[in-house]
C-alpha positions as CSV (number, residue, x, y, z in Angstrom):
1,X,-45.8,-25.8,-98.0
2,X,-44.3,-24.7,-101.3
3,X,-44.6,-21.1,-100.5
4,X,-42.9,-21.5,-97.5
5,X,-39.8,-23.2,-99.3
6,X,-40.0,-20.8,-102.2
7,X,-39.4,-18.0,-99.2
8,X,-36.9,-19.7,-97.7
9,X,-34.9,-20.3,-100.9
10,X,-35.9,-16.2,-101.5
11,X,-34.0,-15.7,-98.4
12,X,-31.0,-17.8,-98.5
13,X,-30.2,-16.3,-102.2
14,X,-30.4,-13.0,-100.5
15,X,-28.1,-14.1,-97.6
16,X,-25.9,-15.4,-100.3
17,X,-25.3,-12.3,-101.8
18,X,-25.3,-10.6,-98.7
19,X,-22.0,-12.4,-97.4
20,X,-20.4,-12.5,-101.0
21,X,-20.4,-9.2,-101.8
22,X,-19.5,-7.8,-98.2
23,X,-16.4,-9.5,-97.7
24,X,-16.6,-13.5,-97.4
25,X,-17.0,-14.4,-100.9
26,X,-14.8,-11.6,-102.3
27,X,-12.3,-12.9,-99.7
28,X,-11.6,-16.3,-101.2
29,X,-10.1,-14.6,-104.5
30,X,-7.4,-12.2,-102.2
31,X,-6.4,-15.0,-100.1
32,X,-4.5,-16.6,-103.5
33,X,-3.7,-12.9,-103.9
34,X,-1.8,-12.9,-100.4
35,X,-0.6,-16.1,-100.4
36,X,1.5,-15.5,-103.5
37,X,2.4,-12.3,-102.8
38,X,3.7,-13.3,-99.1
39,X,5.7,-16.5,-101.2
40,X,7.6,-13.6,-103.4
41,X,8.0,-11.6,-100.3
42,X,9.7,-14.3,-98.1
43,X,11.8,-15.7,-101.4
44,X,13.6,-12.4,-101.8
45,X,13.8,-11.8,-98.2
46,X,16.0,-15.7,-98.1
47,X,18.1,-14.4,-101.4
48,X,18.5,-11.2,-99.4
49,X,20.0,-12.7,-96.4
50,X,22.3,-15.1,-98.5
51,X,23.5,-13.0,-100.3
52,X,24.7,-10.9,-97.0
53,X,26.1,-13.9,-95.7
54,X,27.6,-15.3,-98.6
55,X,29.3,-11.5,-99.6
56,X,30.9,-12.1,-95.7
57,X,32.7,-14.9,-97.1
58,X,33.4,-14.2,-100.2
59,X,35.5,-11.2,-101.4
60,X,35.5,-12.0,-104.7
61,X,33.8,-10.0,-106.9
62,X,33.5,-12.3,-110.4
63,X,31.6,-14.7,-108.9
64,X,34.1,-17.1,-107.1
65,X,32.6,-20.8,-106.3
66,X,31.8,-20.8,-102.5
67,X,32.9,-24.0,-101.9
68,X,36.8,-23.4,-103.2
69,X,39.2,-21.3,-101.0
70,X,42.9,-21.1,-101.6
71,X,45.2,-23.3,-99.4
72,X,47.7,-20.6,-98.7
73,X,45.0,-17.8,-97.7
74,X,41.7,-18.8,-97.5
75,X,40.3,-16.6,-100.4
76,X,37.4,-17.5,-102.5
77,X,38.9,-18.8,-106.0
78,X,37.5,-20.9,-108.7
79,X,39.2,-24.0,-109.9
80,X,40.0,-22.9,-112.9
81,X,42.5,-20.8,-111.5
82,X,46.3,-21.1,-111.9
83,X,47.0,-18.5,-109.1
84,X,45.6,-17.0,-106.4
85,X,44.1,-13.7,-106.8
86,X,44.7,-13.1,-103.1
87,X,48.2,-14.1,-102.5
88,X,49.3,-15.2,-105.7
89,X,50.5,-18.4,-104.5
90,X,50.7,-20.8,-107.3
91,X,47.9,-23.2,-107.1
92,X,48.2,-25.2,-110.9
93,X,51.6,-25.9,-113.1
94,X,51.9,-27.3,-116.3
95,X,53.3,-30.9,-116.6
96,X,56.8,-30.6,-118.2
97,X,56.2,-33.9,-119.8
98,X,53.0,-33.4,-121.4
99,X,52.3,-29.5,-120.7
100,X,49.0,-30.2,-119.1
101,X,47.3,-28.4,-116.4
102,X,48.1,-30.6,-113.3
103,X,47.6,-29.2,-109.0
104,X,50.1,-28.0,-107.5
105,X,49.6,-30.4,-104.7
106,X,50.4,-33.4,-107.0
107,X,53.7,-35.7,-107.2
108,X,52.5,-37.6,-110.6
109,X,51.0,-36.4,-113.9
110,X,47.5,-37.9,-114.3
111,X,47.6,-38.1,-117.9
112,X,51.5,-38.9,-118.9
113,X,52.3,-40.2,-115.5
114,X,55.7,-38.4,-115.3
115,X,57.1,-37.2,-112.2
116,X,55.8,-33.4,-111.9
117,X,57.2,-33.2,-108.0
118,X,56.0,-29.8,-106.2
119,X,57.0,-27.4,-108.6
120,X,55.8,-23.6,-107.8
C-alpha cells in the first residue's frame, strides 16, 4: 500500500508540472498582466473621449472652467474674468465706493454696501 501511494504522489507531482509549465500555471501571473493592462487601456480610452467632448464645448484654449459660460454668448470663461474673451461684454466692475471686484449682475456692493447699479 505505500508503494502504491508513493506512485500516485510520483504521478500527481508530474501532472503538476505538466499543467504549470504548459500554460495553466504560467497563466495565473498574465491574467494580473492583462487585467492591468486592459484598466490602462480603457482609462485613456474614457480621457480620450472627454476630452473630444469637452474640446466640442469648449473653445477656449487656457483651460476655461466647463461649468462657467458667458451670459451674453455662451463662451467658456473662468470667473476670474472681468470680460469676455468672446464678445467682450463686461461681466465684473469695480465698486466706486470701495473699488472692489463686484458682478456685473449686481445692484449692491457686497462688501461696502453702496449702490453699484448695472454699470458696464
Amino acid at each position: 500500500m505505500g508503494v502504491d501511494a508513493l506512485e500516485i504522489i510520483h504521478k500527481v507531482i508530474i501532472i503538476e508540472r505538466k499543467i504549470m509549465y504548459c500554460g495553466i500555471g504560467w497563466a495565473h501571473e498574465w491574467h494580473f498582466f492583462w487585467i492591468i493592462a486592459t484598466v490602462i487601456i480603457v482609462l485613456a480610452v474614457l480621457a480620450f473621449v472627454t476630452t473630444l467632448r469637452q474640446g466640442g464645448k469648449s473653445a477656449f484654449p487656457l483651460g476655461a472652467s466647463l461649468g462657467a459660460s458667458c451670459p451674453a454668448c455662451g463662451g467658456a470663461i473662468k470667473n476670474s474674468f472681468l470680460r469676455c474673451p468672446h464678445c467682450a461684454v463686461t461681466l465684473k466692475s469695480h465698486c466706486p465706493s470701495c473699488s472692489k471686484i463686484v458682478e456685473t449682475a449686481w445692484r449692491y456692493c457686497p462688501f461696502c454696501r453702496a449702490d453699484v447699479g448695472k454699470t458696464q
